[in-house]
C-alpha positions in Angstrom: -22.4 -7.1 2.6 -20.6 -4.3 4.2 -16.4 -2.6 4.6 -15.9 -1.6 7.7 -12.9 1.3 6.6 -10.1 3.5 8.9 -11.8 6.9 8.6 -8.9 8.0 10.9 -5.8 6.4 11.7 -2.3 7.4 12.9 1.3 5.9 12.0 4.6 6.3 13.3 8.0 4.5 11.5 11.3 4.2 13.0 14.7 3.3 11.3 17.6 1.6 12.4 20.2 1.8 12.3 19.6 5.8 11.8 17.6 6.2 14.6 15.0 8.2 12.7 11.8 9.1 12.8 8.3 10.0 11.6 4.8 10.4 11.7 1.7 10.8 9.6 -2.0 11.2 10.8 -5.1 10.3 8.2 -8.3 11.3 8.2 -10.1 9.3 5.3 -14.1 9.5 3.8 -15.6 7.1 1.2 -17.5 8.6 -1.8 -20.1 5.4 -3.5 -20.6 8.2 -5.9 -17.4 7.8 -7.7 -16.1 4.5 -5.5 -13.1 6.8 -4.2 -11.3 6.6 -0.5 -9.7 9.6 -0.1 -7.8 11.0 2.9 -6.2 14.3 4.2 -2.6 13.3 5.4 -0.4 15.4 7.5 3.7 13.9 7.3 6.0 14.7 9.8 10.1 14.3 9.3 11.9 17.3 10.2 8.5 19.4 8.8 5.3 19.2 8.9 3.7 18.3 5.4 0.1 18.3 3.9 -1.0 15.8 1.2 -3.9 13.8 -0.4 -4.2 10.3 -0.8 -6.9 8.8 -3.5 -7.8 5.6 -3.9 -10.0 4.7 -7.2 -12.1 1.7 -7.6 -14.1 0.5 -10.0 -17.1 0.3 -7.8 -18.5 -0.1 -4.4 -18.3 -3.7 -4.9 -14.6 -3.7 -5.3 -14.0 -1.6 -2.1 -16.1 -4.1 -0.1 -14.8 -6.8 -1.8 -11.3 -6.1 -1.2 -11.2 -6.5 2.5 -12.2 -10.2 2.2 -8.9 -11.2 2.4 -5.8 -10.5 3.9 -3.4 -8.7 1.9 -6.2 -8.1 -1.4 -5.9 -5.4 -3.8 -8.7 -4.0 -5.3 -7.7 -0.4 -5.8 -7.5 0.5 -9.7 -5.3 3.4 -9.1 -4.1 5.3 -6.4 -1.9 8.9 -5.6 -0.5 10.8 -2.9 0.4 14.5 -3.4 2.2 15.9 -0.8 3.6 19.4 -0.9 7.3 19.7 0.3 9.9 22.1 0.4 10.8 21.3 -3.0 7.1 21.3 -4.2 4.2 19.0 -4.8 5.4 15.1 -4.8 2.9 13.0 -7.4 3.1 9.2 -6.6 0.8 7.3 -8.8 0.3 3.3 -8.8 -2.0 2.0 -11.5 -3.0 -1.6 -11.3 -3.9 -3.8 -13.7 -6.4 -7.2 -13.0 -7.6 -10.3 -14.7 -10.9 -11.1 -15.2 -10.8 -12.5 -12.3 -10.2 -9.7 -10.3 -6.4 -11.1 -9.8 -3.6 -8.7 -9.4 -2.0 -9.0 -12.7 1.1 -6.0 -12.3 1.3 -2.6 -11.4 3.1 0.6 -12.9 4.3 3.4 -10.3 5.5 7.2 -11.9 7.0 9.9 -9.4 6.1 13.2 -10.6 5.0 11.6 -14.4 9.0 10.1 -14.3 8.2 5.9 -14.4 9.6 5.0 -11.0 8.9 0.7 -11.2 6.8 -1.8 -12.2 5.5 -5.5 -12.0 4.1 -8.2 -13.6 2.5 -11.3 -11.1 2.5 -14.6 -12.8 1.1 -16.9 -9.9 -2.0 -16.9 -7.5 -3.0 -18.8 -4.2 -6.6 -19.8 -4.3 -7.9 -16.4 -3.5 -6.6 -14.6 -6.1 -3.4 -13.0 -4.5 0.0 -12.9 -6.1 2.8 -15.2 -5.0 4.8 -15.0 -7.4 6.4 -12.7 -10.4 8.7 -10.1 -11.3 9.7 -6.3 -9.9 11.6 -3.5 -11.5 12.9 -0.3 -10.6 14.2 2.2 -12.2 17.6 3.2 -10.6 18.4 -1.0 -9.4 16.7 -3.1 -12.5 14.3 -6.0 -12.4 14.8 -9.4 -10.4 12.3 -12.1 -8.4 9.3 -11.2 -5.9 7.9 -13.7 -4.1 4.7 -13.6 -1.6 3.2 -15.6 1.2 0.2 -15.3 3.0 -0.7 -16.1 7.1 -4.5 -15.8 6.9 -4.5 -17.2 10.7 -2.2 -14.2 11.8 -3.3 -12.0 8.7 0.3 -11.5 8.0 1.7 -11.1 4.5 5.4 -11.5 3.6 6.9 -10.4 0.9 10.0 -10.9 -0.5 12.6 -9.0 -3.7 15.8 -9.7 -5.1 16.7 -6.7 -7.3 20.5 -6.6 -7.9 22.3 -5.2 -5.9 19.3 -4.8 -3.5 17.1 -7.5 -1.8 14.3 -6.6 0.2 12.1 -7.9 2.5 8.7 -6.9 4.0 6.2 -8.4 7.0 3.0 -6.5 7.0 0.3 -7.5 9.6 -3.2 -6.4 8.7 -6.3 -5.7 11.3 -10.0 -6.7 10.6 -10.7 -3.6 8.8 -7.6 -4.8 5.7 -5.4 -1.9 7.2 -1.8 -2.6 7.6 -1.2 -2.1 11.4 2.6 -3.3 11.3 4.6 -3.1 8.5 8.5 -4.2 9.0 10.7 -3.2 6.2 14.5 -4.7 6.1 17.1 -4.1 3.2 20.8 -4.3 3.0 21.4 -0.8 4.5 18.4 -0.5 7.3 15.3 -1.5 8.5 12.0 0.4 8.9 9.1 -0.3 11.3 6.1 1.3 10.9 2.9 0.8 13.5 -0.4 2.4 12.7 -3.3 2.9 15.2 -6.9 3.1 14.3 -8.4 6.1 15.5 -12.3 5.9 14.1 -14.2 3.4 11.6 -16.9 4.1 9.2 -18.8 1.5 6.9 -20.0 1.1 3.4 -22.0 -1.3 2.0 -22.8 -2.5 -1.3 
């Protein structure tokens, strides 16, 4: 069984009501020596920036795996650094799994400062969340709910923090890459479209 993987891929997000914009171009390699994506990221907003994305699994298997389904996690932990004007930005997201390879929660730090968190209490019958709970650090904790469109491999996604609800549509391609993402909150809405540039594949 084989992945077939974005080795190099292009996005562009717009806001509104801002009317702002910017772009990010990947280039991204597979190591089955250590079951790690990673990928050279250039942002641009205003300047251009340079980071690293890396994706840990815990095996070939579970990056094959993962693109099974629509909208599947796999990914044990994964972190961008990006050097900025104000230095090197750390995103982490560690995920934690049943032993059924289920998406139990999650726990995001910014620069080793806990950012949010979440715990899934609900599955469809392929092992994807549906339902649970969300926090943040700056708006508190409230309801996430998910649905999946397997047919138009769309998943929705929905949050009610207080004081901020949010709501997100993200289509997927055949390779599990999100290729539309819509983002809408009380204050604006984001649109990001990304374009597949070149594939690579990894089997297991």
């Amino acid at each position: 069984m084989c992945r077939d993987y974005a080795s190099k891929y292009s996005s562009v997000s717009s806001d509104t009501p801002s009317g702002g914009s910017s772009t990010l171009s990947a280039t991204c390699s597979f190591s089955a020596s250590d079951s790690t994506l990673t990928c050279d990221v250039i942002y641009r907003n205003g300047g251009t920036y340079p980071g690293v994305r890396t994706d840990r699994y815990a095996s070939v298997g579970d990056f094959v795996d993962e693109a099974g389904f629509v909208g599947r996690t796999l990914v044990a932990t994964s972190t961008l650094r990006v050097e900025d004007s104000d230095g090197e930005f750390v995103d982490l997201v560690t995920n934690q799994y049943d032993a059924q390879r289920r998406l139990t929660g999650y726990i995001n730090t910014v620069n080793g400062r806990q950012h949010g968190s979440a715990t899934y209490t609900s599955w469809d019958s392929r092992g994807r969340p549906t339902a649970g709970t969300m926090s943040d650090a700056d708006t508190g904790t409230g309801a996430v709910q998910f649905s999946y469109d397997d047919g138009a491999r769309t998943v929705t996604a929905s949050a009610a923090i207080p004081g901020y609800a949010v709501s997100t549509a993200t289509t997927y391609n055949e390779f599990n890459l999100p290729v539309r993402v819509s983002i809408t909150t009380p204050y604006y809405q984001r649109t990001t479209t990304t374009t597949v540039e070149a594939t690579d594949r990894v089997c297991k």
